[in-house]
C-alpha positions in Angstrom: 23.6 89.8 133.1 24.5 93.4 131.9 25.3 96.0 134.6 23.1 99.2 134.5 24.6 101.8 136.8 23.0 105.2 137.6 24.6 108.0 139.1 23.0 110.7 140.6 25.4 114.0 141.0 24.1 117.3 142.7 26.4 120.1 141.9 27.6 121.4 145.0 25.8 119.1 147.5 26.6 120.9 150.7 26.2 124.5 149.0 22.7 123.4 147.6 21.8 122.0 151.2 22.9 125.3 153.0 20.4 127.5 150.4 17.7 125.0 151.4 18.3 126.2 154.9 18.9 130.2 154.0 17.2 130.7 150.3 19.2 134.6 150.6 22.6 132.7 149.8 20.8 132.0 145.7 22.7 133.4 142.9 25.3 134.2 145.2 29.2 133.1 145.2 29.1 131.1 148.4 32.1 128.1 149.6 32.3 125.7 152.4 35.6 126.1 154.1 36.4 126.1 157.7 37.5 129.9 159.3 39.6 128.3 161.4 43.1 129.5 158.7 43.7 131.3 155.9 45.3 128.3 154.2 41.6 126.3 155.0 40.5 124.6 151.6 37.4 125.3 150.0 35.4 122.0 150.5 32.8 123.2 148.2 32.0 125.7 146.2 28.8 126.8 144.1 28.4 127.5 140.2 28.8 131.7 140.9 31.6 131.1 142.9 33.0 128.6 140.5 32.3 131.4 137.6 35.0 134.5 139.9 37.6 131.4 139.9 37.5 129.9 143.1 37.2 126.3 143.0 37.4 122.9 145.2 40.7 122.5 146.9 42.0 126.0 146.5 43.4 128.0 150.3 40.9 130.4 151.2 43.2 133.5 151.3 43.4 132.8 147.8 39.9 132.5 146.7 39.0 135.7 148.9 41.7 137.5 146.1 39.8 136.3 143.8 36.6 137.0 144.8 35.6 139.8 147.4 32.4 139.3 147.6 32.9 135.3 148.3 30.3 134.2 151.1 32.2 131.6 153.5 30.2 129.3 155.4 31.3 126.9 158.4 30.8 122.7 157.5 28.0 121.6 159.0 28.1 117.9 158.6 25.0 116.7 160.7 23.1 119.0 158.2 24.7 117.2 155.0 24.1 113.8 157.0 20.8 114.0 157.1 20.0 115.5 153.2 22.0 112.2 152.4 20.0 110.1 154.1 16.9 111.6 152.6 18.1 110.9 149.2 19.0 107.5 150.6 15.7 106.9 151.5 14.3 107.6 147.9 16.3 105.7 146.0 16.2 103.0 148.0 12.5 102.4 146.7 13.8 101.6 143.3 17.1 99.5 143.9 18.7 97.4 147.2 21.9 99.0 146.5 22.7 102.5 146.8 26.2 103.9 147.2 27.0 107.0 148.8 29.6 108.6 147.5 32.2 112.1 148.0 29.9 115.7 148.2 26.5 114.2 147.2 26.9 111.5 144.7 25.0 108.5 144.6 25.3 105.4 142.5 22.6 103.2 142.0 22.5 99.5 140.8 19.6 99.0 138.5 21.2 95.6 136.8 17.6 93.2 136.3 15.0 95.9 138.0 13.6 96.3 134.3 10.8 94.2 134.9 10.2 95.3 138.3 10.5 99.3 137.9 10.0 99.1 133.9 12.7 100.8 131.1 16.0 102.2 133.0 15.5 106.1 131.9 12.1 106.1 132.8 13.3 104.7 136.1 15.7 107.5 136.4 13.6 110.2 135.8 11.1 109.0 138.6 13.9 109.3 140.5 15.0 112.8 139.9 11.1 113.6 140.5 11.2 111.8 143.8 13.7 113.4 145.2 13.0 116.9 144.2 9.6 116.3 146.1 11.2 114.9 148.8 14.7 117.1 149.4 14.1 120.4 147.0 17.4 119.3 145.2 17.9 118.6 141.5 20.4 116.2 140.3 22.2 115.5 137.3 21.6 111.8 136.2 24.2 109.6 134.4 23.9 105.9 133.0 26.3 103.5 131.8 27.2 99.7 131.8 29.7 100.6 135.0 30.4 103.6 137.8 33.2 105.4 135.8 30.9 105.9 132.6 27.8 107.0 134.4 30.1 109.3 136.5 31.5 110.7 133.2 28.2 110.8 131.6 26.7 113.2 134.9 29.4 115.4 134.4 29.2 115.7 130.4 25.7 117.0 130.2 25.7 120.2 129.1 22.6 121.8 131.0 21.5 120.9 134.6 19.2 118.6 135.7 19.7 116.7 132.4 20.0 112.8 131.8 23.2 111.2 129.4 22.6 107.2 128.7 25.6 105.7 127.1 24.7 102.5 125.3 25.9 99.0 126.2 29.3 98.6 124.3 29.8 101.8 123.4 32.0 102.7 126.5 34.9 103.0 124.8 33.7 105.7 121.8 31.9 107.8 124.4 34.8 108.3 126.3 37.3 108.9 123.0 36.6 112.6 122.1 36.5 113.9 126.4 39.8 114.9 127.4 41.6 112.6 129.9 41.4 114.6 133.0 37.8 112.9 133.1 39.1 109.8 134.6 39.4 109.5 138.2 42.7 108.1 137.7 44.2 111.5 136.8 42.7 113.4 139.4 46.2 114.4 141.1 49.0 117.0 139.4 51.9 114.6 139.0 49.8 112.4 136.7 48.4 115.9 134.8 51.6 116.9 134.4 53.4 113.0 132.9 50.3 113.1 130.5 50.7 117.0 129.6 54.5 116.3 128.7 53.6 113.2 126.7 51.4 115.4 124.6 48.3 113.1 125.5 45.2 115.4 126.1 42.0 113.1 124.7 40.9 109.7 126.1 41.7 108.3 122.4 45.4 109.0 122.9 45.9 107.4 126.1 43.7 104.6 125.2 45.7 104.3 122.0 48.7 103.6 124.4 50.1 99.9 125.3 49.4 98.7 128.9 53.2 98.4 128.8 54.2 101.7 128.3 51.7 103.4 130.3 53.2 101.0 133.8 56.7 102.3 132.4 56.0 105.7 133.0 53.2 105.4 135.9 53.7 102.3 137.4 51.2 100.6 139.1 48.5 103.4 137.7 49.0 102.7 134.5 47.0 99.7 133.7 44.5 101.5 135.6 44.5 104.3 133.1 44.6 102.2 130.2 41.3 100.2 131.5 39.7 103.5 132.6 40.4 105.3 128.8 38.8 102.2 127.5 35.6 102.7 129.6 36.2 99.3 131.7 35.6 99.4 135.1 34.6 96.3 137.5 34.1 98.4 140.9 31.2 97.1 142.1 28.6 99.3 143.9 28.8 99.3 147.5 26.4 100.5 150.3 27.6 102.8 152.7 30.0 101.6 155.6 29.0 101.9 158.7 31.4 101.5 160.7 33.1 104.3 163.1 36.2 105.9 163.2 37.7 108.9 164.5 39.3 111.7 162.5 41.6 114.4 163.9 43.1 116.7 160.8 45.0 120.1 160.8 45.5 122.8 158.3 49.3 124.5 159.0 49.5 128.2 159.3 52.1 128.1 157.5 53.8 125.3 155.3 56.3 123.3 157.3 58.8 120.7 157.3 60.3 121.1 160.4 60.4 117.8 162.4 59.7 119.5 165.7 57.0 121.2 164.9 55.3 118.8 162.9 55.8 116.6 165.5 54.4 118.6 168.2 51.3 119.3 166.2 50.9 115.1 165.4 50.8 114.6 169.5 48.5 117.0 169.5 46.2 115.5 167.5 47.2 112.3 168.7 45.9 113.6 172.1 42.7 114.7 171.0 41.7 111.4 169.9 42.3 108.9 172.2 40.7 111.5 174.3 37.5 111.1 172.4 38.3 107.4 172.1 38.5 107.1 176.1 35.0 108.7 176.6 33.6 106.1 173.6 35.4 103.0 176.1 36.9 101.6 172.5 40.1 100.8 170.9 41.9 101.5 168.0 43.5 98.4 165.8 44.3 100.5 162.5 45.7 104.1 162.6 46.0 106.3 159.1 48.1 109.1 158.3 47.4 111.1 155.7 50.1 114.2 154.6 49.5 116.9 152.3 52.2 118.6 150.6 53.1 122.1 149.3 53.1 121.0 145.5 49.4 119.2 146.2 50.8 115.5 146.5 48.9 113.3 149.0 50.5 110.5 151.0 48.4 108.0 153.1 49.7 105.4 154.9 48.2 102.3 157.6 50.0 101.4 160.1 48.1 98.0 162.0 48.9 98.1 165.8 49.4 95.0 167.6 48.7 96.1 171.0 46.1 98.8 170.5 46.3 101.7 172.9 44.5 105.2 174.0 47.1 106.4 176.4 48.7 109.4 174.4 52.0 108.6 175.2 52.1 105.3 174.5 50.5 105.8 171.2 52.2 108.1 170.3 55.6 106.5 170.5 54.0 104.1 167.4 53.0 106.9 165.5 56.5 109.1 165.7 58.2 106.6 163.8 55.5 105.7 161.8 55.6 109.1 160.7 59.2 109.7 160.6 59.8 107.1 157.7 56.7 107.8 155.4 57.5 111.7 155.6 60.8 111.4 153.5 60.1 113.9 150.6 61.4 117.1 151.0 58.7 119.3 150.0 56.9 121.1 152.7 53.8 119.4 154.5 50.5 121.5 154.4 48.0 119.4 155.7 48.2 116.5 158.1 45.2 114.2 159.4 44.9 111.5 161.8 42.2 108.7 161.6 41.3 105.4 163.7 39.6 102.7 162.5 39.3 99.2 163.4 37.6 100.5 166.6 36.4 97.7 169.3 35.3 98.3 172.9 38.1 97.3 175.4 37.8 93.6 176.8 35.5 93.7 180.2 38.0 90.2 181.2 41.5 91.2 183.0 44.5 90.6 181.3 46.7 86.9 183.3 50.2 89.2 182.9 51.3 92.6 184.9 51.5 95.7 182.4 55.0 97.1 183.1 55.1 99.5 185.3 56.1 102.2 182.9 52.6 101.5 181.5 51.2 102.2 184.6 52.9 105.4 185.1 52.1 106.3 181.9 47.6 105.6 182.1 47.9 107.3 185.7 49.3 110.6 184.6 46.7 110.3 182.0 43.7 109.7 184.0 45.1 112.9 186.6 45.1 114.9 183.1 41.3 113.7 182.3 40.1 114.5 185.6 41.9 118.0 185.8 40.6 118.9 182.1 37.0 117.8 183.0 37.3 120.0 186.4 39.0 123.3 184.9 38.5 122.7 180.7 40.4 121.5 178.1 43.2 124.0 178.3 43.8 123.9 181.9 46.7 121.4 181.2 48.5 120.6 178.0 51.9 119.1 176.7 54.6 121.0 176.0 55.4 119.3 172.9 51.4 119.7 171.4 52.1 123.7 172.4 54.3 124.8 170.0 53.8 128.0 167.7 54.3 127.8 164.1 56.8 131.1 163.3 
C-alpha cells in the first residue's frame, strides 16, 4: 500500500498562539525567548521579526542589535499545550495517527482513508478549514509518499496557507532543483560547512554522490544524506509519547569551559531535579545530558543507571564523571540541560540488604535540607559547589 503523508506546518506556532491571546502583538516583530540572560535563544520568532534578521536559535542580546523595536515574550508552554491539543483533536477526525512534532508541526497518516474521507487534497483542505474554525490558526499543508517530502513540500510553498502535493515517484525530481540545506540531515553547521567546501549546494549534487563517499567524509550521516537527497525516507508516523520526564537546562552568562564552574552549575541542576522528582515519589532509570557549544555543536549523551537515585549527592557522583568524559572538546560550553526519563514510582516493598551507612548519611542530610527549604524557601540553604558566580 502507498504511504500518503500530510504535514501540517504553522509558521511560528507559539508566536501565532500568543496573538490569539493579545491581537495588539499583529504585524509586529515579536520572539519567544526567556529574560532570564542575554545569551537566552530565541525559541521562536515571527515573519516581521524574521524580515529585521532575527531568527530561531540566535542570543537575544544579539537580535535586540538587530532589531530595537523586537517585542520579547516569556514561553508559556501550558498555553502552547493546549493549542496543540486542539489541533490534535481535529485531525484526529480524519486519521488514527497524528504526530506531533517541534513548534507546531503535525504529521498525519492518510495511507487507505481514500475511501473513507474521499481524494487526499480534498481531505487536506477540510482540514485546514477545521482547524481555522476550531483554533483561528492557518497552516501550511504539505503531501508526499513519506514525512521528509511533505515537510519539504510545507516549507516550499511560496504563499501562506497554500497546499504542495508531490506525486507518488516523483520524490526524487522534486527534491533535485531545492538546495540541500532542506534536509533535516544538514540542519547543524559542521555538515553546512563539509558540503559548502565540497562545492555541493542543490539536492541533485549530493544525490549525484556515491553512498561511499558521502560515509567517507560524514560517517555514519552519510548514507542518511544520500537517502534523504533521493527523497527516501521510512520514519514511520508516530503518536505523541506520553510518558514523563523531567528537564532542568541552563543558559551560561557567559561561555565557559572551566571545570569548576561547570560543574557547580551541573549539581545545581542536578539538585533541582531530584528535588521535583522527590515530591513526584518516582525514580529516574535514564539520565541525558545535553551540551551546547560556542561554535553551535550539540552533544547528547544517555547514561542508563543501575541503581537509580534522587539523593543529590549520590546522583550526582554518576553524573560528574559522566560528564567529565563526554565534555572533551575544547570549545567553550554555552548551554547545558539535564533530563530524566525512564521515571517509575519507588518500590512500596523494603529492600532484604542494609544501605551502607554512607547512604544513610547522605538521604538524612537531604531530608533536613527538604524540611528547612519547605520551612524558610528555596534559598534558605544551598550548596556551596551549586553557588558559584560565573566572572
Amino acid at each position: 500500500m502507498q504511504r500518503h503523508i500530510l504535514h501540517l506546518r504553522f509558521d511560528a506556532f507559539p508566536v501565532a498562539v500568543e496573538r490569539l491571546r493579545n491581537p495588539s502583538l499583529r504585524n509586529k516583530p515579536v520572539v519567544i525567548c526567556s529574560r532570564h540572560s542575554s545569551r537566552s535563544l530565541i525559541f521562536s520568532a515571527s515573519p516581521e521579526a524574521r524580515f529585521e534578521g532575527v531568527f530561531e536559535g540566535q542570543p537575544l542580546a544579539r537580535a535586540l542589535k538587530r532589531c530595537r523595536r523586537l517585542t520579547i515574550l516569556s514561553p508559556d508552554e501550558p498555553l502552547y499545550q493546549r493549542a496543540i491539543r486542539s489541533v490534535n483533536k481535529v485531525l484526529n477526525r480524519y486519521s488514527p495517527v497524528v504526530e506531533t512534532g517541534h513548534s507546531g508541526r503535525f504529521f498525519v497518516d492518510m495511507s487507505g482513508t481514500t475511501r473513507l474521507s474521499g481524494q487526499l487534497q480534498d481531505s487536506a483542505w477540510h482540514m485546514r478549514r477545521a482547524v481555522q474554525k476550531s483554533v483561528w490558526l492557518d497552516p501550511t499543508l504539505g503531501i508526499g509518499s513519506n514525512k521528509l517530502v511533505s515537510h519539504v513540500a510545507a516549507r516550499v510553498v511560496a504563499s501562506h496557507g497554500d497546499l504542495c502535493a508531490v506525486p507518488w515517484g516523483s520524490e526524487a525530481s522534486f527534491l533535485a532543483p531545492l538546495r540541500v540545506r532542506v534536509l533535516p540531515g544538514v540542519r547543524f553547521k559542521t555538515e553546512r560547512q563539509l558540503l559548502a567546501e565540497f562545492n555541493i549546494r542543490w539536492n541533485h549534487q549530493l544525490a549525484a554522490i556515491s553512498m561511499a563517499q558521502l560515509a567517507a567524509v560524514f560517517g555514519r550521516l552519510g548514507p542518511l544524506l544520500h537517502r534523504q537527497a533521493l527523497g527516501i525516507d521510512p520514519t514511520p508516523v508516530l503518536p505523541p509519547s506520553t510518558k514523563p520526564f523531567i528537564l532542568e537546562e541552563t543558559t551560561l552568562q557567559n561561555d565557559t569551559n572551566d571545570d569548576p564552574v561547570l560543574l557547580g552549575l551541573l549539581y545545581g541542576m542536578t539538585e533541582r531535579a531530584c528535588a521535583r522528582m522527590r515530591k513526584l515519589d518516582v525514580l529516574p532509570h535514564t539520565v541525558w545530558l545535553h551540551l551546547r557549544y560556542s561554535d553551535g555543536v550539540d552533544m547528547t549523551r544517555r547514561l542508563k543507571l543501575k541503581v537509580p537515585t534522587v539523593i543529590d549527592p549520590l546522583l550526582f557522583k554518576r553524573v560528574k564523571p559522566f560528564y567529565l568524559k563526554i565534555s572533551f572538546r575544547r570549545q567553550r560550553i554555552r548551554y547545558m540541560s539535564l533530563t530524566f526519563t525512564d521515571l517509575k514510582h519507588s518500590p512500596s516493598q523494603l529492600c532484604l540488604f542494609e544501605r551502607p551507612e554512607s547512604c544513610q548519611k547522605e538521604e538524612r542530610l537531604v531530608q533536613a535540607l527538604d524540611r528547612v527549604r519547605k520551612k524558610y524557601g528555596e534559598s534558605a540553604l544551598q550548596w556551596g559547589r551549586a553557588s558559584m558566580i560565573l566572572p
